[in-house]
N, C-alpha and C positions, 0 to 999 in steps of 0.2 A: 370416657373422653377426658383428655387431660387440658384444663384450663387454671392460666396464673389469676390469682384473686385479683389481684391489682388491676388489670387488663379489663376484669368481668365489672369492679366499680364503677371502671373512666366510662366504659360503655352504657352504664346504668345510668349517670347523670343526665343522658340526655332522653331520658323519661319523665315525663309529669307524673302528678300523683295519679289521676285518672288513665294515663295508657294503659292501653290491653299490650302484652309482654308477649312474643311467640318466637320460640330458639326453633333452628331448624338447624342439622345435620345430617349427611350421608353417612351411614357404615363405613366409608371409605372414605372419605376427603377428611383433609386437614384444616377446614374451618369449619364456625358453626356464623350461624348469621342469625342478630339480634333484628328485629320489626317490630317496632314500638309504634303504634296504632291510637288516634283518638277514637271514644266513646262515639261519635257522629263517624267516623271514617275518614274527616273531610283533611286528616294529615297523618301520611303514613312514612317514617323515615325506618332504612334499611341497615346497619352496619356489618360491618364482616370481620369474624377474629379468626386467627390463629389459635389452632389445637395445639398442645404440646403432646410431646412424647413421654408416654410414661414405660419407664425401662422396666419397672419393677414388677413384681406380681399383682395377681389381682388378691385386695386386700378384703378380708372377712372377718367378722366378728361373730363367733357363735353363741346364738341364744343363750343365756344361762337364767338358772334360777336363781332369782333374788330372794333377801329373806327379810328384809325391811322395803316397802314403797312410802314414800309420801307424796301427795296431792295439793299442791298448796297455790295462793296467789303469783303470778309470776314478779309483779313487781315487788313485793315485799322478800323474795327473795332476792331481787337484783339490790335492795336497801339495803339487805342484811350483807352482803356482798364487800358491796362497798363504803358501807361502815368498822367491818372487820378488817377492812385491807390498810386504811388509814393507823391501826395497832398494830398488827403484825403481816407475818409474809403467809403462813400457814393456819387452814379451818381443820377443827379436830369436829369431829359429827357425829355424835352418839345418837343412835338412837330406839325408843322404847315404846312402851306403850304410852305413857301419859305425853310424849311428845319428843319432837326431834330437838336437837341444841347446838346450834353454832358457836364455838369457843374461838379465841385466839389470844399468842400471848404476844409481847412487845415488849421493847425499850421502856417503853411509857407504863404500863400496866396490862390489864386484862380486861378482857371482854367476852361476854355471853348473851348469847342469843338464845329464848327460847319457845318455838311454835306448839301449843299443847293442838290435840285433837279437838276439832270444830267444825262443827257440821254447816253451820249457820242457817236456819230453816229462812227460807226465803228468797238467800243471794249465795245460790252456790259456788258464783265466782270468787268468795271471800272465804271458803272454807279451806279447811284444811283438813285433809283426807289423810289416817294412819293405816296402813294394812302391815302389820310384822309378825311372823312367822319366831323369831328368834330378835333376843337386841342384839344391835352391831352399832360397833364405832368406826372409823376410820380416818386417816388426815391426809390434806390435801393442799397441794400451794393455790395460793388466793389467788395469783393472778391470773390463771387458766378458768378459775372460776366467774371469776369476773368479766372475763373473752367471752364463758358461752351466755351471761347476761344478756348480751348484745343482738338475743335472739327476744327480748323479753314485748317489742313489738308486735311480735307475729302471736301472742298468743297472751289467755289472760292467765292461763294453771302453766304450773312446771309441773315434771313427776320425775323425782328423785329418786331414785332405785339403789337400793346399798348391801352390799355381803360381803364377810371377811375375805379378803383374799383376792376380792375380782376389783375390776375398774367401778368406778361410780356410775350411773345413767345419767344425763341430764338433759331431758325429752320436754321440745315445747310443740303441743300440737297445731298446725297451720290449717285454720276452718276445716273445711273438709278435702283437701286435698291433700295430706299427708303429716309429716312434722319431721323433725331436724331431733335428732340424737347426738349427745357428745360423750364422748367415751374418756376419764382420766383416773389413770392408776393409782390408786395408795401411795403418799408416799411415806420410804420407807427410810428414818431416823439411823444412822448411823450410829456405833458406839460411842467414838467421839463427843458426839451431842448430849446424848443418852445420860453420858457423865457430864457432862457442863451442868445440866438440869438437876442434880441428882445434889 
């Protein structure tokens, strides 16, 4: 189903923090209809959106093996986010066994970030989980980074997933119903640049 974001917010507003949330749609019709429901039932409002047309293929991402994961707080990476984005435009992410490292450069100077492995016996929500296979680096523009922050609600871990060559993972899990993945590619430094830094 193809639905505009913009469309799915204005619709969203007029939920409370406690409605129960229920999308209905046919295989075949052009809307889906939003039912946002109190906990008592005693207020039930109906809306009706417009499906858009998606011309394009259906899109897939195939499984791949990664050869670094990390496990870590979600908001402490939404901090790190955007503390680096205020230096520069791009995150360089190495990472190793003794731990993952947020860099970036700027006008202003530089900045690093770095998470070592921690388990923290007691609050597994504060840990920070390494599983790597091989180290990998990789760089990436902030601001895309800092978009899928905007997931860092729905959950308390992110799990960062990193290999030469492939897109980044940036998976926040949603209680037991599922989680939201954001897929964003390496980016790749022109010669141009390559020399300006040099």
């Amino acid at each position: 189903m193809g639905m505009n974001l913009n469309n799915i917010f204005k619709m969203l507003r007029y939920a409370s923090n406690d409605d129960i949330i229920t999308l209905k749609a046919n295989e075949r019709s052009d809307t889906i209809t939003f039912t946002f429901e109190t906990p008592t039932q005693d207020k039930i409002a109906d809306f009706e959106m417009k499906l858009r047309d998606i011309d394009s293929e259906h899109l897939s991402i195939e499984e791949a093996k990664y050869h670094a994961i990390v496990k870590m707080p979600s908001r402490e990476f939404a901090r790190i986010c955007k503390d680096l984005s205020s230096i520069g435009d791009t995150v360089v992410i190495p990472m190793t066994k003794e731990g993952i490292k947020f860099s970036t450069r700027g006008n202003i100077g530089n900045a690093n970030n770095v998470c070592r492995h921690n388990t923290t016996v007691g609050k597994p929500k504060e840990a920070t989980i390494i599983e790597m296979q091989e180290p990998v680096s990789s760089t990436f523009a902030l601001r895309y980074m800092n978009s899928f922050t905007k997931a860092t609600p729905l959950s308390n871990t992110v799990t960062i997933s990193l290999s030469s060559e492939l897109p980044v993972v940036v998976e926040y899990k949603v209680a037991d119903m599922g989680y939201i993945k954001f897929y964003l590619a390496p980016k790749i430094e022109d010669d141009e640049d390559m020399k300006s830094k040099v």
